[in-house]
C-alpha positions in Angstrom: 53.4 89.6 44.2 56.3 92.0 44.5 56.5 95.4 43.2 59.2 94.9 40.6 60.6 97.1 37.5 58.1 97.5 34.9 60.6 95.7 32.5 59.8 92.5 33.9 56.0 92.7 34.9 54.8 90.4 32.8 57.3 87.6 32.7 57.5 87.6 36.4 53.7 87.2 36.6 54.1 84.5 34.2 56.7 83.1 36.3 54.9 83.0 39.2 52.7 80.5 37.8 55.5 78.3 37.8 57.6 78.5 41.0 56.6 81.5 43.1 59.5 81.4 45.5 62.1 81.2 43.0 60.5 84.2 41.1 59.6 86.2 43.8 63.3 85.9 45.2 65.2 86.4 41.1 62.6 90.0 41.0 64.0 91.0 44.5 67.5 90.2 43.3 66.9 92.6 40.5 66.9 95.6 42.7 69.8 94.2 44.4 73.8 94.7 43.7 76.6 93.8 45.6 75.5 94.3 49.5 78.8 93.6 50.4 81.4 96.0 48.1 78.9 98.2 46.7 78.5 100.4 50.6 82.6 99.6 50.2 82.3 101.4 46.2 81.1 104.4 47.6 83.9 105.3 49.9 86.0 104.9 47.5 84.5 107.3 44.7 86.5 109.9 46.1 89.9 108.6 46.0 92.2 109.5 42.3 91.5 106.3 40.3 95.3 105.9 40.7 94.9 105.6 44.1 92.0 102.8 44.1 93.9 100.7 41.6 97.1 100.5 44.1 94.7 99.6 47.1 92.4 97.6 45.3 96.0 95.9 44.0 97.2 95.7 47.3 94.4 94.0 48.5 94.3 91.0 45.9 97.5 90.6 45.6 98.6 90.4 49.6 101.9 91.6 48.8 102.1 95.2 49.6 101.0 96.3 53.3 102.6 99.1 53.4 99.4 100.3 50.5 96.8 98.9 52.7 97.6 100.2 55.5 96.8 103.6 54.0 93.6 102.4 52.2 89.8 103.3 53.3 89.2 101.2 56.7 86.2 99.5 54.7 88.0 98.3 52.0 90.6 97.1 54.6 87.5 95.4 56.4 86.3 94.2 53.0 89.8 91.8 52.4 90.1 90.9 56.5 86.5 89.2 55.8 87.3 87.5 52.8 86.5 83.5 53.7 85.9 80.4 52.3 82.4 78.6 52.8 81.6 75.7 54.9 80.6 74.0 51.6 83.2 74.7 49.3 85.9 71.4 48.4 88.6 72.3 46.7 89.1 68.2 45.5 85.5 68.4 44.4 86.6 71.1 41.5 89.3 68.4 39.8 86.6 66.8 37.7 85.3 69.7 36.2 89.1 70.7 35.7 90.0 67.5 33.6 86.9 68.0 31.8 87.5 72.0 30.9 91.3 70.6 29.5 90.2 68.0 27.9 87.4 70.1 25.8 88.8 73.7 26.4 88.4 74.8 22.5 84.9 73.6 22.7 83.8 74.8 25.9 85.5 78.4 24.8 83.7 78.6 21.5 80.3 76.8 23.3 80.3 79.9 25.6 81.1 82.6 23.0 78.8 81.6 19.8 76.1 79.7 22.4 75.9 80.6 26.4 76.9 83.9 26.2 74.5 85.2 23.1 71.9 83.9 24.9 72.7 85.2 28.1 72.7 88.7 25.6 69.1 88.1 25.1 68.2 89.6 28.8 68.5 92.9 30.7 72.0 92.1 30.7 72.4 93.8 27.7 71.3 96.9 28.8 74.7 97.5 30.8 76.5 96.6 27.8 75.2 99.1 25.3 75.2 101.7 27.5 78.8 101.6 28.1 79.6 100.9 24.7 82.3 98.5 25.4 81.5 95.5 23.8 78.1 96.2 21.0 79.9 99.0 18.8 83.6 97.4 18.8 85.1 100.1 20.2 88.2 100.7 22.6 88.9 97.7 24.6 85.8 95.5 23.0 88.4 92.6 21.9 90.1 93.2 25.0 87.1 92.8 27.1 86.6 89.4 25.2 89.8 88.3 25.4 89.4 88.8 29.5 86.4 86.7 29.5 88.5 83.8 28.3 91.4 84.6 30.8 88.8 84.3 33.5 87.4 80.9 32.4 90.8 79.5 32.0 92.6 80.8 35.5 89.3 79.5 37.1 89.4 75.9 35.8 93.3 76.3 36.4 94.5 73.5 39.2 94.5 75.3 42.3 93.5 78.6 40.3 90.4 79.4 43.2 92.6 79.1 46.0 93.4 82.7 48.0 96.2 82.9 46.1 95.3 81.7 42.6 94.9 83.6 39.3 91.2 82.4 39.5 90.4 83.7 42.2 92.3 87.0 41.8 91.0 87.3 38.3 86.8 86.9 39.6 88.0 89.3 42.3 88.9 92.1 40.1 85.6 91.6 38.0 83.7 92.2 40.7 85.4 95.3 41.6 84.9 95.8 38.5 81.1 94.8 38.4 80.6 97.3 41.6 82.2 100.2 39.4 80.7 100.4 36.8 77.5 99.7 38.7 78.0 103.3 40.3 78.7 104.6 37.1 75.7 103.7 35.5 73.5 103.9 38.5 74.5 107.8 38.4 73.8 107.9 34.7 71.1 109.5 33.2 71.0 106.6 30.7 70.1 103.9 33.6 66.2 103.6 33.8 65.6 102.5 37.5 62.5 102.1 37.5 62.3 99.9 34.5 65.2 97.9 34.4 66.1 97.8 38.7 69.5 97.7 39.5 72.5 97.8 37.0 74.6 94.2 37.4 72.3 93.5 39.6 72.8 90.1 41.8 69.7 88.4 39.8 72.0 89.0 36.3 74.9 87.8 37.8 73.4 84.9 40.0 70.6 83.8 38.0 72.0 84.5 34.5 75.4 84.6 34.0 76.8 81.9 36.7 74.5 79.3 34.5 76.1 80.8 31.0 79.6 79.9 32.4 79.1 77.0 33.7 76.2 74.1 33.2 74.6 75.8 29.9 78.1 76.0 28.5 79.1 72.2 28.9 75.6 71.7 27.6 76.5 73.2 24.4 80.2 71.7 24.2 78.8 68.5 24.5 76.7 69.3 21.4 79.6 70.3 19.7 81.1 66.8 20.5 82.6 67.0 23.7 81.9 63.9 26.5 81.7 65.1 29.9 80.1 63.1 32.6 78.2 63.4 35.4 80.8 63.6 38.1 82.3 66.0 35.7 78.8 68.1 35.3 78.6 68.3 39.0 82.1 69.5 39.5 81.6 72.5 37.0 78.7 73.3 39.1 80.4 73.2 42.3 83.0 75.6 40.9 80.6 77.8 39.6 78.7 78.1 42.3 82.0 78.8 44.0 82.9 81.5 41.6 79.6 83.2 42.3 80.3 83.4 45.9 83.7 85.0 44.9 82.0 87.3 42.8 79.5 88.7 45.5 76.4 86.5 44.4 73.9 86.7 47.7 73.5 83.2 49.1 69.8 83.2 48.3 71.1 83.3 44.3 73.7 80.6 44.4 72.5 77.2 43.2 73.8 73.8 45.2 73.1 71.4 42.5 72.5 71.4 38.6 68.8 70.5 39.4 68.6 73.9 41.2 70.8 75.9 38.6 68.3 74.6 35.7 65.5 75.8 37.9 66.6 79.1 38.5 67.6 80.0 35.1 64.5 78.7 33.6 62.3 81.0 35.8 64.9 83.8 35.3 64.1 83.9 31.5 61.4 83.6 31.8 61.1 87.1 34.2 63.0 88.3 31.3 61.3 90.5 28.3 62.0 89.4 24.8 65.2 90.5 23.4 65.2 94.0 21.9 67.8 95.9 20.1 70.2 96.6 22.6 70.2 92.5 23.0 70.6 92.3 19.0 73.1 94.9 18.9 75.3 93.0 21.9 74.3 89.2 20.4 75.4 90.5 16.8 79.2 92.0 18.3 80.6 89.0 19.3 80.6 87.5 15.5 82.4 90.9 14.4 84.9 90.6 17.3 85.6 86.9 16.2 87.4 87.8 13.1 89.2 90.4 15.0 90.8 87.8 17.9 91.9 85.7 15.2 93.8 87.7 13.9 92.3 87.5 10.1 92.9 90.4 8.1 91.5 89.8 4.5 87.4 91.0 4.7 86.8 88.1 2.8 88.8 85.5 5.6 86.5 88.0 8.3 83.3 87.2 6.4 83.8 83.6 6.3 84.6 82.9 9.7 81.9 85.2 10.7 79.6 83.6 8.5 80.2 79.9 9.7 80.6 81.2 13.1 76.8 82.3 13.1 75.7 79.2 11.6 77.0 77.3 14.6 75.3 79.8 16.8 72.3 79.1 14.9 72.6 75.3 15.1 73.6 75.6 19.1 70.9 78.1 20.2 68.1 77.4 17.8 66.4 79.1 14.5 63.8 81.0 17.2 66.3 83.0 19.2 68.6 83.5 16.3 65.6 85.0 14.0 64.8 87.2 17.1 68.6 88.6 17.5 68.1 88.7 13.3 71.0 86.5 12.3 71.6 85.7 9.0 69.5 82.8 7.2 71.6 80.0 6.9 71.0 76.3 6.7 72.4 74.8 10.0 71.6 71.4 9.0 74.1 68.8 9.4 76.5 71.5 10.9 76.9 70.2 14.1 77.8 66.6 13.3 80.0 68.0 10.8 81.9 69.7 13.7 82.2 66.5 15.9 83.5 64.6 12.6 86.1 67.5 11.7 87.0 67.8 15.4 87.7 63.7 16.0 89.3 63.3 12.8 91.9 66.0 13.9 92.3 64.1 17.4 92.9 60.9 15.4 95.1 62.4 12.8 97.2 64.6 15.4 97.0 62.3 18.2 95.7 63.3 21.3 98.6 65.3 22.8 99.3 67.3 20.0 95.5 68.0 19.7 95.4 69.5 22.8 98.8 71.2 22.5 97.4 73.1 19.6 94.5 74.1 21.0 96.3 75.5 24.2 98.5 77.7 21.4 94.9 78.8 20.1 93.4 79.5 23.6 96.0 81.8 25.2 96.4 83.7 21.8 92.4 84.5 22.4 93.0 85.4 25.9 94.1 88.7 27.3 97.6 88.3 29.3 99.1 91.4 30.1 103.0 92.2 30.9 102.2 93.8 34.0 100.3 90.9 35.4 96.5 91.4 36.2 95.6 94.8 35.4 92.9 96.3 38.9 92.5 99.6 36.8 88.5 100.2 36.6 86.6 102.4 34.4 86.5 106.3 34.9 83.8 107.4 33.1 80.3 105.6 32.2 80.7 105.6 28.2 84.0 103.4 26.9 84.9 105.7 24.6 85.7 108.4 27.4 87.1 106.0 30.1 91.1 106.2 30.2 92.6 103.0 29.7 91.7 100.0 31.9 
């Protein structure tokens, strides 16, 4: 066996009783970042944030070389290297793209009441409530979700992972993003190495959070209603595991099949400790932010939504995990097939096209679009509430 933070002693032994390999390499990943952009991070620490953002900009963005050219040589380096795999097809990706249009209000709520909360219930939420960004609500909380469902959109956007594209642009920036605030909290005091590894490490992001976004999410949607076939499953994998390469994931970590994503996450949670209260506190946000992106302003309307969004949680991810992240008690029975009866009645009654029309209105008002185009600020200081706008 490895040495590996205590955090995750005893699930990885328990692990290894399952799949050695695939637990020994999601423990080593732990302790693991971004090999690439982290060494990259460092040499920028020194530069006025100001400065980053217009190079980091430049570099995205291919538009302004006269920036560049003035940038760090390794970040320079960093974009001359960027390159698309051997294994990635771009035609493979339409699939999944037909099948995130044609179910995009599902698969948006699927991930935020169902993938994501229990992606919440790991280590991952560690980073997150020691920022503060996302579990108390504070500054640029909404905002953060909001940018979670511009990323899923510009990804499963027609030609949105191309060099070019939104998609790509937009996982680009997170990982910068991802590498920053990795610094920040590996300098932290807060951060306990030993215990909890490396902050974003590649095991969160690869083993975790790649199977939230992509097969786990269609998984739930199609509980909530949605059809989505095979070809289509296998396309959202291939542009997840496309996405993960975009975001830094180390080869090792990105699956080639759903087979291998299933696998992977499986053993991952199980290397995982039981949700604590940094998990409850981060699973428990997202239903006070829900209010908050739709725009309700009554507490009553807030408490309503909230309410029947947690019993949809509770009927997606199951009465265990929901006692442990200490939902409400509510009855979830015959909730979801009242959601796929409510949602075709609306198709049939609207008709299709307008169906879909209205649920575009409803997506883009939830995601964060910005006049200025996509924003490559980063954060300045480890704790949200003291970072300057980003």
């Amino acid at each position: 066996m490895l040495t590996c933070p205590s955090a995750y002693a005893d699930g990885y032994e328990e692990a290894r009783r399952f799949d050695i390999a695939l637990a020994d390499s999601y423990i080593r990943h732990t302790t693991i970042g971004d090999p690439e952009l982290d060494p990259v991070m460092d040499e920028l620490t020194s530069l006025r944030p100001s400065d980053m953002h217009h190079f980091v900009r430049a570099g995205v963005e291919q538009d302004d070389e006269d920036t560049l050219r003035r940038a760090p040589q390794a970040l320079r380096d960093f974009f001359d290297n960027v390159q698309v795999p051997d294994w990635v097809d771009f035609e493979a990706f339409k699939p999944g793209q037909r099948a995130f249009h044609r179910n995009m209000t599902n698969m948006l709520i699927a991930y935020a009441v169902g993938s994501a909360v229990e992606g919440f219930g790991t280590l991952v939420a560690k980073s997150f409530s020691i920022t503060g960004r996302v579990p108390n609500l504070g500054p640029g909380a909404v905002r953060r979700l909001r940018q979670n469902n511009r990323h899923m959109i510009e990804t499963y956007f027609p030609g949105g992972l191309l060099r070019d594209g939104d998609g790509w642009k937009v996982s680009t920036r997170i990982r910068f993003i991802h590498a920053r605030t990795r610094k920040l909290l590996t300098e932290s005091d807060a951060w306990d190495h030993e215990a909890w590894g490396t902050p974003l490490s590649a095991a969160h992001i690869g083993g975790i959070s790649l199977f939230t976004f992509s097969i786990r999410q269609f998984e739930h949607a199609m509980s909530m209603g949605s059809k989505i076939t095979a070809e289509e499953r296998e396309s959202i994998t291939a542009i997840w595991r496309y996405v993960g390469h975009v975001l830094g994931v180390p080869e090792a970590l990105l699956f080639a099949d759903e087979d291998g994503a299933r696998r992977l996450y499986r053993i991952a949670h199980l290397c995982e400790p039981p949700p604590d209260e940094d998990s409850i506190s981060l699973a428990n946000a997202v239903f006070k932010a829900i209010p908050v992106m739709a725009g309700l302003e009554s507490d009553a309307e807030k408490q309503k939504l909230a309410r029947y969004a947690y019993r949809l949680s509770r009927a997606l991810i199951g009465n265990r995990l929901a006692d442990r992240f200490q939902y409400p008690k509510i009855m979830t029975f015959g909730t979801l097939p009242y959601y796929r009866t409510k949602e075709f009645l609306q198709r049939r009654l609207s008709g299709n096209l307008m169906f879909v029309q209205d649920s575009f209105s409803q997506i883009f008002d939830s995601a964060q679009y910005d006049k200025e185009g996509i924003s490559y600020r980063m954060p300045d200081h480890v704790r949200a509430a003291q970072q300057s706008p980003w």
